[in-house]
N, C-alpha and C positions, 0 to 999 in steps of 0.2 A: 760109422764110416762105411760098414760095407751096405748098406740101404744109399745112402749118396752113389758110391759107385755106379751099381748096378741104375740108378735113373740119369745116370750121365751116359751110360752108354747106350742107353734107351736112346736118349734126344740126340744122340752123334748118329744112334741106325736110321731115326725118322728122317734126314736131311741128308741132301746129295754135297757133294763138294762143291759143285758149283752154284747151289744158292746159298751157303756160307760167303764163300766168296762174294759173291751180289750184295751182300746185306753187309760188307763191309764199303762197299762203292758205293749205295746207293745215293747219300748224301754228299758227293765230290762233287764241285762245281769245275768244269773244265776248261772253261773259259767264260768270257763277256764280249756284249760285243754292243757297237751301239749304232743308233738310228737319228738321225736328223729329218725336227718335225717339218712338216709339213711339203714333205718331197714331192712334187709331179710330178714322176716316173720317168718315163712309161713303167708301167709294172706289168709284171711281176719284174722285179730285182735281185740280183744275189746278194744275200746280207752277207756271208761266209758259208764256211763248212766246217763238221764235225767232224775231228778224226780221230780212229779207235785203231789202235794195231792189234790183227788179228789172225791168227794160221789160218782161219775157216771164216766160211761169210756168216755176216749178222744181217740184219733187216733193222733201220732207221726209226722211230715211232717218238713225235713231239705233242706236249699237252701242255694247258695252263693257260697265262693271261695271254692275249691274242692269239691263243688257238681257240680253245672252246671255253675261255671264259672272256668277260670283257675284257678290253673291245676285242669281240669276234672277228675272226678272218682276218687279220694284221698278215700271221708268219704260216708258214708252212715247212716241210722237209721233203726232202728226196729220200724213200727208203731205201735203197740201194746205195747211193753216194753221201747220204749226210748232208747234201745242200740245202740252205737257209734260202728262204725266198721270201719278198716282203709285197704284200697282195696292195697297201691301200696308206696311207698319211694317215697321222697320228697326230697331237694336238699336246703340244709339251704342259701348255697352260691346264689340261685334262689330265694327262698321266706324264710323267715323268721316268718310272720305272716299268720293264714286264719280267717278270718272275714265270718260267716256265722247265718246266721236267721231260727227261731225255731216256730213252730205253734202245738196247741193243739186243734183240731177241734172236735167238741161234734159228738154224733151218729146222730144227724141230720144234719151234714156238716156245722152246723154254728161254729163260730171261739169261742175259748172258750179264750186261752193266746197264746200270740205274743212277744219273746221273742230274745237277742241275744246273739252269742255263739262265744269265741274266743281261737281259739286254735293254741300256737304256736310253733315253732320247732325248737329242742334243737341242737346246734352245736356239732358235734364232729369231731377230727381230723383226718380231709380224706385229707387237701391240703399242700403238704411242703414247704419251701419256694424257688419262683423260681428267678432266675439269668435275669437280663433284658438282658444279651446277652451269650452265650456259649461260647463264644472265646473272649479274648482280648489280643491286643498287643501292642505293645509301644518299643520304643527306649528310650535308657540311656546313656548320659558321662560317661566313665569310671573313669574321673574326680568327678564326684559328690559324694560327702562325705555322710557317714552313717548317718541315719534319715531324709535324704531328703525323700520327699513324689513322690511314683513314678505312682501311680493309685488310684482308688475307686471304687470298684465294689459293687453294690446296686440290690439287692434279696429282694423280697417282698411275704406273705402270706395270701392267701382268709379268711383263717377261719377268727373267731370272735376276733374281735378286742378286746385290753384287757384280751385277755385269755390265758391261755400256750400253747393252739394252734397253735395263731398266733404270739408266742414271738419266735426268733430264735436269731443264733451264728453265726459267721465266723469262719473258722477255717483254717490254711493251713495245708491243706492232706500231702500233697508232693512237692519235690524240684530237679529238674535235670539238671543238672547235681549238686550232692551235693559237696560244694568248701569248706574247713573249713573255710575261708577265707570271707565268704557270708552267711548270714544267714537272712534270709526274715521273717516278720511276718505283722499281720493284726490288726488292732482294730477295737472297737464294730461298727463303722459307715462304715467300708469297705475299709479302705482307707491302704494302702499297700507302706512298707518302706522296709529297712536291714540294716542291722549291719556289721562294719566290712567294707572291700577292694571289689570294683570291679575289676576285673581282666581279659583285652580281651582277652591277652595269658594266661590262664587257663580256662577262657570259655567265647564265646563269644554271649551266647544266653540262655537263663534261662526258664525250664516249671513248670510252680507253678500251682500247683491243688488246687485249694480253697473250700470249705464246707460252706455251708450254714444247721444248722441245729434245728429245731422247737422245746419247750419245752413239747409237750403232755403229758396228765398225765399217758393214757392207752398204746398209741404209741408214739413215735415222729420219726418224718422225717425229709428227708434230703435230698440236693439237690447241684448239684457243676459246678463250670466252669473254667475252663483252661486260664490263662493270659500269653503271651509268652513275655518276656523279652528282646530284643537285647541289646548289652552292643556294645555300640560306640569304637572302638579304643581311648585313651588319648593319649596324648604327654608326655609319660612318658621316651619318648628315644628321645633324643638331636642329630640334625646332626652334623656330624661332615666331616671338611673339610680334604681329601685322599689327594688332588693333583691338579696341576695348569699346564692349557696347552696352549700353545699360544705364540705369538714374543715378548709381554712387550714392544712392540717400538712403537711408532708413529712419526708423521712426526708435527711439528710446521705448524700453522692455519688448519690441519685436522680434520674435524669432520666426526662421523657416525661411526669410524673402530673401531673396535672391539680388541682390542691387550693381553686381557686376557678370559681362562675362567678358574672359579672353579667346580672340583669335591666333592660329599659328600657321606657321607653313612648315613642311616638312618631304626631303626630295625621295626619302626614302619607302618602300615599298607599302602601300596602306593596308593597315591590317595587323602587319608585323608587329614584334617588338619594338624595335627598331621605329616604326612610326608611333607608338601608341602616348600621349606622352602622359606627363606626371610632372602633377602641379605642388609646389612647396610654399608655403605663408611665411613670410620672414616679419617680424615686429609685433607681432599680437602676443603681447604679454597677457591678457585675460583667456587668451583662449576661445574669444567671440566669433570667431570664423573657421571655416570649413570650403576646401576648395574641392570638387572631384573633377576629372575627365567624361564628357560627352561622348560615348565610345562611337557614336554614330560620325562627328564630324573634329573631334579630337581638341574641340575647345573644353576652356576652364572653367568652370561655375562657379560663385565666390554665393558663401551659403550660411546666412545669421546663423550661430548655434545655441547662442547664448546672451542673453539681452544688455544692449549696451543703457547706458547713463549720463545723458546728455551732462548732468553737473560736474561730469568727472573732464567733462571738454566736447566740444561741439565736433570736432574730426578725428579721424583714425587716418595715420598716415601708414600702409603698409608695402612690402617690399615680395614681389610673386615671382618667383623664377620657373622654371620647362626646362625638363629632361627627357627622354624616352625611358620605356622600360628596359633596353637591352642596353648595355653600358657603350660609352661612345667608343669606335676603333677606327684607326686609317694605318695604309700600310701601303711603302710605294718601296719599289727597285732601284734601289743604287750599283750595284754590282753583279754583275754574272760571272762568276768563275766558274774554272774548268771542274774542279773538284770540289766535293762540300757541298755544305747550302750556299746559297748567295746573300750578298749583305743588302739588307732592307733594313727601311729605315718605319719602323709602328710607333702609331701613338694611339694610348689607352688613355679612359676617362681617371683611373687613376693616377698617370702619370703626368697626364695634361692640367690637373688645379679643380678635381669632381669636387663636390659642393662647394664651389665660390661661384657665386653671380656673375653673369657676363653682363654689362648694361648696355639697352638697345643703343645707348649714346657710345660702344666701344667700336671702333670700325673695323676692328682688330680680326673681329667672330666670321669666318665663313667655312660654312659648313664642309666637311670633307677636306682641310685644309690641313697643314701639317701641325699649323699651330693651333689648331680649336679644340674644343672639349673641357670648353667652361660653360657651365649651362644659360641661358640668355635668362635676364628679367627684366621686371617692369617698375615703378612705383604704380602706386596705386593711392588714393585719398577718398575715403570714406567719409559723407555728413551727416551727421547726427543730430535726426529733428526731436526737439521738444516735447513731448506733451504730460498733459496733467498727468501728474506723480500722487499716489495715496499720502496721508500724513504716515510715518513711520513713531511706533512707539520707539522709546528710549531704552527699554526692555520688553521682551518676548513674552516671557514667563514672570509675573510677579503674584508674590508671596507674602502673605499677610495671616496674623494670626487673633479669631477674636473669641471671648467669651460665650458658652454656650448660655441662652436665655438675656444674653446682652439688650437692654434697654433701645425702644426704638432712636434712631438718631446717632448712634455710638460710631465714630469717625473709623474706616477699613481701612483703609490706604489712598494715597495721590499717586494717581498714574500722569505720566507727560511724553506728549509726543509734538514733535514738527515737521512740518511740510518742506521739502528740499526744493520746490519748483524758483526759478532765480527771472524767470521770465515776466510773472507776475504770482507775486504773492496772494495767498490763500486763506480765509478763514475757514476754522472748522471748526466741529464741535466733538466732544464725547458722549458716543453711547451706549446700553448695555445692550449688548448683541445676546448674551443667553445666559440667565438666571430661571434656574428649573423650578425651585421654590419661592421667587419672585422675594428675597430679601433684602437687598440691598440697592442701590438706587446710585447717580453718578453725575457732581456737577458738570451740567454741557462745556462752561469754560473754563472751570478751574480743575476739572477732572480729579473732587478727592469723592471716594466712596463713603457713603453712610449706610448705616441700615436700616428700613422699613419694615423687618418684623424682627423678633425676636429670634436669633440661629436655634436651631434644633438641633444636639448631634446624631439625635438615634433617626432623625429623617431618610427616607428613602432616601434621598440626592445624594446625601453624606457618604463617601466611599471611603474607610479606614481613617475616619478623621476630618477627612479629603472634601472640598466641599467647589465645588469651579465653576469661574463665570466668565463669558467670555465677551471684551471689552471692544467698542469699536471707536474709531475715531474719523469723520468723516468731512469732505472739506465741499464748498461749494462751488468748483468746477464743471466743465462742461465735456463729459458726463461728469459726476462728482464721484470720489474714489473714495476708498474706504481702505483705512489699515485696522491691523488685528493684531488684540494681546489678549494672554489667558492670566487668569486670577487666577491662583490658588490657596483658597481662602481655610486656613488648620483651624477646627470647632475645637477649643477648649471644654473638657466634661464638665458638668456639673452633678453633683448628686441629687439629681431632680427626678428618678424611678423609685419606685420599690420593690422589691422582691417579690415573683408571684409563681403561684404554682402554675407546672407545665398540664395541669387537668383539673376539673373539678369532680372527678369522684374516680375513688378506687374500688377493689373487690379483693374479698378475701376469705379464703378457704376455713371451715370448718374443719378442727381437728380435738384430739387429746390432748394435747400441749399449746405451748404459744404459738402462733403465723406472724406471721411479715408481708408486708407490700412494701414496696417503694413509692415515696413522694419526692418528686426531683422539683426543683424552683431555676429561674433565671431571674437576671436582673437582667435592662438593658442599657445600665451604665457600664461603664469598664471600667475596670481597676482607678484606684481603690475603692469605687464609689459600688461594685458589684462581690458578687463572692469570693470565698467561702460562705456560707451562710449559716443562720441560730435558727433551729426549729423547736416551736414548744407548744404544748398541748395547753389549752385554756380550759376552765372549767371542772365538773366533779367529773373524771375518767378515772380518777384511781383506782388499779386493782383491773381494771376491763381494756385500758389503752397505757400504751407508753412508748416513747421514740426511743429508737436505737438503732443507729448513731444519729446523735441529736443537731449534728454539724458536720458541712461540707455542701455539697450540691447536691446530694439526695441523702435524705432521712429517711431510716424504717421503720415503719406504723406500725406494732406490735401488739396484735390481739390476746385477750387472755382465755383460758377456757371457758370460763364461766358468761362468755359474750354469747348468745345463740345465732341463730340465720335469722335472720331480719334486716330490713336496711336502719341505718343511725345515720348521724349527723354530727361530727367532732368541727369544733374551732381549734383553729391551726394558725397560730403567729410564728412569722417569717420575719427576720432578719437580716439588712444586709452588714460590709465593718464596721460601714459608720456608723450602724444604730439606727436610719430607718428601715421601719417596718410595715409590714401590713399582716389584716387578721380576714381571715377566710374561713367560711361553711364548706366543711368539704365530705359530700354522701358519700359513704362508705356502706359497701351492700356484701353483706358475712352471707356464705351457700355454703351447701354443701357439694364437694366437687368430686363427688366418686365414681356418679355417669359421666356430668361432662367436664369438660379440660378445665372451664372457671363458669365463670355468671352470666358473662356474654355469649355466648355461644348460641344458645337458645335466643335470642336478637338478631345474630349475624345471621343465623340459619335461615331465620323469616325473612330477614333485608333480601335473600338471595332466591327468595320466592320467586319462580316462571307461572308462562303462562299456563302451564300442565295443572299449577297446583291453583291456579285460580279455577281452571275448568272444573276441577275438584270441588273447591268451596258452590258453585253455582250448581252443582248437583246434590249438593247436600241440604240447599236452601232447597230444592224444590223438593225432596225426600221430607224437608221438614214441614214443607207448607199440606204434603197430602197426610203427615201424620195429625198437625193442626186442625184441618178437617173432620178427621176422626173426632177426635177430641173436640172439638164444637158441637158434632152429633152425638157425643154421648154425653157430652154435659148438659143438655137441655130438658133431661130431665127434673121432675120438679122434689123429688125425694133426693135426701143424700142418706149415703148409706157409710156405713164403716167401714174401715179397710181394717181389713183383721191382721195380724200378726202371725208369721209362724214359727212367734217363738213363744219360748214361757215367759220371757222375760216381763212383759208388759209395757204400761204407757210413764212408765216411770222414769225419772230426771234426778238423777243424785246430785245436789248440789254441791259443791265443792268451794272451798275456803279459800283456794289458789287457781291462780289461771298462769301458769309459766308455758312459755311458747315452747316448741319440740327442738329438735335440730333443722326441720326442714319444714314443717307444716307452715301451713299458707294460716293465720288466725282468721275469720273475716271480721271486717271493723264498722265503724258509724252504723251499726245496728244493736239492739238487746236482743239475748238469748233467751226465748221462756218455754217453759213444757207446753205443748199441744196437745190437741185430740183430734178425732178424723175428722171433725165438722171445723172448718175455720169460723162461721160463722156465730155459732154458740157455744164459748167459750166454757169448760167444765168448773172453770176457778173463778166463774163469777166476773170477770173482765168484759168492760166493755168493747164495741169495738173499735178501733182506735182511727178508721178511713182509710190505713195504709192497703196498697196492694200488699196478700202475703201469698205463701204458696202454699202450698196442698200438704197434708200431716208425713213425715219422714220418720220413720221407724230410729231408735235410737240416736235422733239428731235433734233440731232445734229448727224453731219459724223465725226469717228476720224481716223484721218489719221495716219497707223502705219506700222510699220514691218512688215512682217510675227509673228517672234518672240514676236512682241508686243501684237497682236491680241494674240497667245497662253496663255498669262499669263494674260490679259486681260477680256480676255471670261471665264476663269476656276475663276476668281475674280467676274464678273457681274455675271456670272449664276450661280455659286452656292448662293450667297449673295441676288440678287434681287430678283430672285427667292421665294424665304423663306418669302422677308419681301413684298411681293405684298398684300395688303388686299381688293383691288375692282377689277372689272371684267375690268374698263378699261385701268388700268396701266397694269393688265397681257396681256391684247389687244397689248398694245405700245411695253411691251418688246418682245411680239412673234412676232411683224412684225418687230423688229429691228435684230433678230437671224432668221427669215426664208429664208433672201437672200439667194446666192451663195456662196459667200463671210465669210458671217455668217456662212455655214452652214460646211465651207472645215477648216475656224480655228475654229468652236465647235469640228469637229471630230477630229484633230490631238491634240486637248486640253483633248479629252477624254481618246484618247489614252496613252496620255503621262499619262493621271491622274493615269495610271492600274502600270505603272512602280515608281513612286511617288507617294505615300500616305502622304506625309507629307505637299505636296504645296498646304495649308488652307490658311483659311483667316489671321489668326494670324500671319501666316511668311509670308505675300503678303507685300512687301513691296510698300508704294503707290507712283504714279509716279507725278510729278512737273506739273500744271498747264501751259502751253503756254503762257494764258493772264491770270494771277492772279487778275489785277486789284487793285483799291485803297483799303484800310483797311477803313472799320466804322467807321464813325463818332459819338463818343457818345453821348447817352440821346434818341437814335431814339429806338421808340415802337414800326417797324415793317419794315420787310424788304421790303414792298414796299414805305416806304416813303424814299428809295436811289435807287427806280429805273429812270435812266431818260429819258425821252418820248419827242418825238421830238412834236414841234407844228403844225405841218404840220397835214392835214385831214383825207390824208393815214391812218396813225399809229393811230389815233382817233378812224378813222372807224372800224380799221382792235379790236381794244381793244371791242370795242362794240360787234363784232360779237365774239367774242369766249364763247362757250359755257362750261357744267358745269364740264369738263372732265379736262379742263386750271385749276381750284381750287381743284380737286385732285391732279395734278401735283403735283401741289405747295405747298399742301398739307405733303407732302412726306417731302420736303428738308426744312419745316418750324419748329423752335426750338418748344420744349414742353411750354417756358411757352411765347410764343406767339398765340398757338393755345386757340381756345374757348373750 
């Protein structure tokens, strides 16, 4: 409390009494006073005076709006007396209030009273009311009836709202062309109607002067804007049909021609609705005609759409009537009263009888009349010319069902058809317009079908059965006409296929256990003459082949282990429900598939040969003809000499009891196998020579004696095949000394050469050629092919086993089954 104190009497020592005082005046407004805008003076003027009572003198001092804020220089004061003075006109529509502050300053320039002053300014009518646009215009039906609303024209006033300044009138000034017939007026919101008839022929355009005018009490204003009227043409004149030009003929199944047109008259405006007109067909039950409007001259086109038929009557009587597009209206003045619309008397196309005919024979119809507004028509009679008519079948589509393999002659069906012409009868004849397969044939006058071959159902032509010929029948007329019917001739199945397989060779994988392929068959009879099918193996396969499942649309061919790689050949009997059958040879080629996917691959591979790999083979031919060369020049020597061995094994041939093929070894065939020596020519074993070309001595291999021809087909089977499957360095050793000979090297090249014109002779078509010594078959339960080879007891063959070295178990290696190896 005592700290409040002591800062109260602080802020009562900082202030004198007399601006305490001040700062409780300083917002007392002491009066108002007011100004009327826009005063011509003379100025300056006395607005009033400010009066202060006071023992001692003050000095006057004014600020704010019309002193030094906008509008500047308005007011002013007398320092001395407080007098108001007004320098210049004000503008009520700009400012309506001034807000301004008053000071009474003592002779010592301290503030005595601080007051405020508000002075406002009095409206009077300076503004009339204006038109938001000068001009308006607008279109009207001539149709639309009195009291329709045709505009709104909207004039607004500055001055003071609520006042008779700003209250105004519409009024219409003027009307031009004045019609007695038309008579316009406005009400209090602007909105603009008339009374009475519009009339395009008495005037087709209307200038209304309108008023807008203020209520002031000293003056009032006024202010106007022009709205221009068009009055639209009505349809108040009906066309009416003059005259008909044209042949009235057409010709039976003519469409497009044109055989009538009508003319009209019309008083109404061209162009308009109201003149355009619009033609109606009365009587055409078929729907054979089509009329349009000539936009150009507003005639009717009468227009075939749809072909008539002289037999059904020689005439068309029909009934065409004309309207405009704009509906008919007339409207005339019966009464003018003071108040209200006036009574007129309108007639609409609805009201007057719209779509009922007026006929040119009624004298009744003039246009613009009070009673018209029925639309005018015509009769009209159409002839209809003759001419030759096709025969028509009796049926479109005919259905007929015959045996498949039906004996030639076997009776299809009787088609019948007759000629409608009544003017002069017509013979015709039938014939067949389209038989794909040329089976059937068709008497000219009696029209029954027979057949000339035996039906096929599995024939191309045949579609689900479906088998169609298309019939003509054709008359002797001038030109002569032709009708059309379709056959559709159902082929009954017979079971006259048999079952056949979808391939004739399959391929199958080498394995430890059994393999499967699929052999699927089709028949091309249908049910029940086709599948499910009977598949059986013919012949001695037991134990090496067998089907599973042996029934259905594909059987599985079931390899045994004991089958090796080689190609075979299985008879395979097919059956269909019924019990026929057929029996097929079908190559089966067993590989081994561990490189590639199956057996074909190495086929396709070659099919897809480019020209890169041909560039290839034609460098190889020439590599081979300069090794060739060589070999010419060193064989013409007249010694031969041995080729030595570097092994211990020696020139020796173990003969063997058995010759079972490997898993994958190539055997070569149509030759015998015998020991050599380096000399082909002088055999060590006493043998003659036998003529054949052979080749040159092959260290642990064999000589096969062949053709020419033989060796061709021979060497294009070992070298492409052995080749591939070499995987140690000393089996490809063996087979490049057994192709480097002479011998070797003249049937590689003509094997080569042949290969460029023959791309097909692969492994797959190498047919393989018959052993010379086959030898005995296996004896079952043996676990390796050397417990059947047999070795003489003598010391020789001992020795000579002992020294072979590790090069003999690759060999052997090669031609031994998979699952004999380690």
């Amino acid at each position: 409390m005592r700290c409040c104190f002591f800062l109260l009497v602080y802020c009562l020592s900082s202030m004198t009494c007399s601006e305490l005082l001040s700062r409780h005046k300083r917002m007392w407004i002491i009066d108002s006073f007011e100004m009327e805008e826009e005063n011509p003076g003379p100025f300056p003027y006395v607005l009033g005076r400010v009066n202060i009572d006071r023992n001692y003198r003050v000095f006057f001092e004014l600020f704010g709006e019309g002193v030094n804020l906008e509008p500047t220089g308005v007011l002013s004061i007398h320092k001395d007396t407080g007098t108001l003075y007004v320098h210049k006109a004000v503008d009520y529509e700009t400012i309506q209030l001034l807000k301004l502050g008053f000071n009474s300053v003592k002779t010592d320039s301290s503030l005595d009273t601080k007051l405020g002053i508000e002075i406002s300014i009095r409206d009077i009518n300076d503004n009339p009311p204006r038109f938001q646009r000068d001009l308006y215009e607008l279109s009207v039906d001539e149709a639309d009836t009195q009291g329709s609303h045709l505009l709104t024209v909207l004039a607004y006033d500055r001055d003071q709202r609520g006042t008779p300044n700003s209250t105004f009138h519409y009024e219409i000034k003027s009307v031009s062309p004045n019609s007695p017939d038309t008579e316009f007026f406005i009400d209090g919101s602007g909105a603009i109607s008339f009374k009475g008839c519009l009339d395009y022929e008495v005037a087709d355009m209307f200038e209304v002067l309108v008023e807008a005018k203020d209520h002031g009490e000293v003056v009032s204003l006024s202010s106007s804007t022009t709205v221009m009227i068009h009055v639209q043409d009505g349809n108040n004149y009906l066309p009416i049909i003059t005259g008909q030009t044209g042949s009235r003929k057409v010709k039976e199944d003519e469409t497009g021609s044109s055989p009538l047109r009508l003319h009209v008259t019309d008083k109404d405006s061209p162009g308009s609705r109201a003149w355009r007109a619009r033609y109606t067909i009365h009587g055409d039950k078929g729907e054979h005609f089509r009329i349009e409007t000539d936009p150009a001259t507003n005639d009717g086109i009468l227009t075939v759409v749809k072909p008539l038929d002289y037999e059904k009557g020689p005439q068309r009587e029909l009934s065409i009537s004309v309207e405009n597009e704009a509906p008919y209206f007339s409207c005339k003045v019966k009464e003018r009263t003071r108040s209200g619309l006036w009574k007129v008397d309108i007639n609409k196309e609805s009201d007057a009888g719209a779509g009922r005919p007026h006929s040119a024979d009624d004298d009744t119809h003039k246009g613009g009349d009070a009673g018209a507004g029925r639309p005018h028509s015509v009769k009209v009679v159409i002839e209809v010319e003759d001419v030759n008519d096709p025969p028509v079948f009796s049926v479109d589509v005919i259905v007929a069902t015959v045996e498949e393999n039906a004996p030639t002659g076997t009776w299809v069906k009787k088609v019948t058809a007759v000629d409608h012409d009544t003017i002069q009868a017509k013979d015709f004849v039938y014939k067949i317009g389209n038989d794909p397969a040329g089976w059937v044939t068709v008497d000219p006058h009696t029209g029954d079908i027979t057949t000339v071959k035996p039906p096929d159902r599995e024939s191309p032509h045949v579609v689900d059965g479906l088998y169609t010929i298309l019939l003509h029948a054709v008359d002797d007329g001038k030109p002569p006409m032709t009708g059309t019917a379709t056959l559709h001739m159902y082929i009954a199945d017979q079971n006259d296929n048999i079952p056949q397989p979808t391939v004739d060779y399959v391929t199958v994988c080498v394995s430890d256990g059994p393999s499967t392929t699929n052999i699927t068959a089709f028949d091309r009879d249908d049910d029940p003459f086709g599948g499910p099918f009977s598949f059986e193996l013919l012949g001695d396969v037991e134990g090496e082949w067998e089907l599973n499942p042996s029934h259905g649309y594909t059987a599985g061919l079931v390899k045994q282990p004991n089958v090796y790689a080689g190609p075979y050949t299985i008879t395979l009997k097919i059956s269909d429900m019924q019990g026929e059958f057929g029996v097929y040879n079908l190559s089966v080629t067993v590989c081994s598939c561990s490189v590639l996917p199956n057996c074909l691959s190495r086929r396709h591979t070659a099919e897809k040969a480019d020209s890169a790999a041909i560039g290839i083979v034609f460098a190889s031919l020439f590599l081979l003809l300069l090794a060739l060369l060589g070999t010419l020049f060193i064989s013409r020597k007249t010694e031969f000499t041995h080729l030595q061995s570097d092994s211990s094994c020696g020139d020796t041939l173990v003969q063997s009891n058995t010759e079972n093929p490997g898993t994958d070894c190539q055997v070569p065939t149509s030759a015998q196998a015998v020991p050599v020596n380096d000399n082909h020519h002088d055999r060590q074993d006493g043998q003659h020579e036998t003529g054949f070309s052979t080749m040159e001595h092959v260290k642990h291999g064999f000589i096969y004696q062949r053709t020419e021809d033989h060796w061709r087909k021979d060497l294009s089977y070992q070298f492409s095949n052995r080749w591939n499957q070499v995987e140690d360095a000393s089996t490809m050793n063996l087979l490049y000394r057994t192709y480097s000979s002479r011998a070797g090297l003249l049937a590689l090249l003509h094997w080569r050469l042949a290969s460029l014109q023959d791309t097909e002779n692969e492994l797959l078509d190498y047919e393989p050629h018959v052993y010379a010594e086959e030898g005995e078959p296996n004896e079952p339960g043996g676990n390796s092919e050397l417990e059947n080879i047999a070795i003489p007891d003598d010391e020789s063959f001992q020795k000579a086993l002992k020294n072979l070295d590790a090069r003999f178990n690759q060999l052997a290696s090669v031609c031994k089954p998979p699952n004999l190896q380690n």
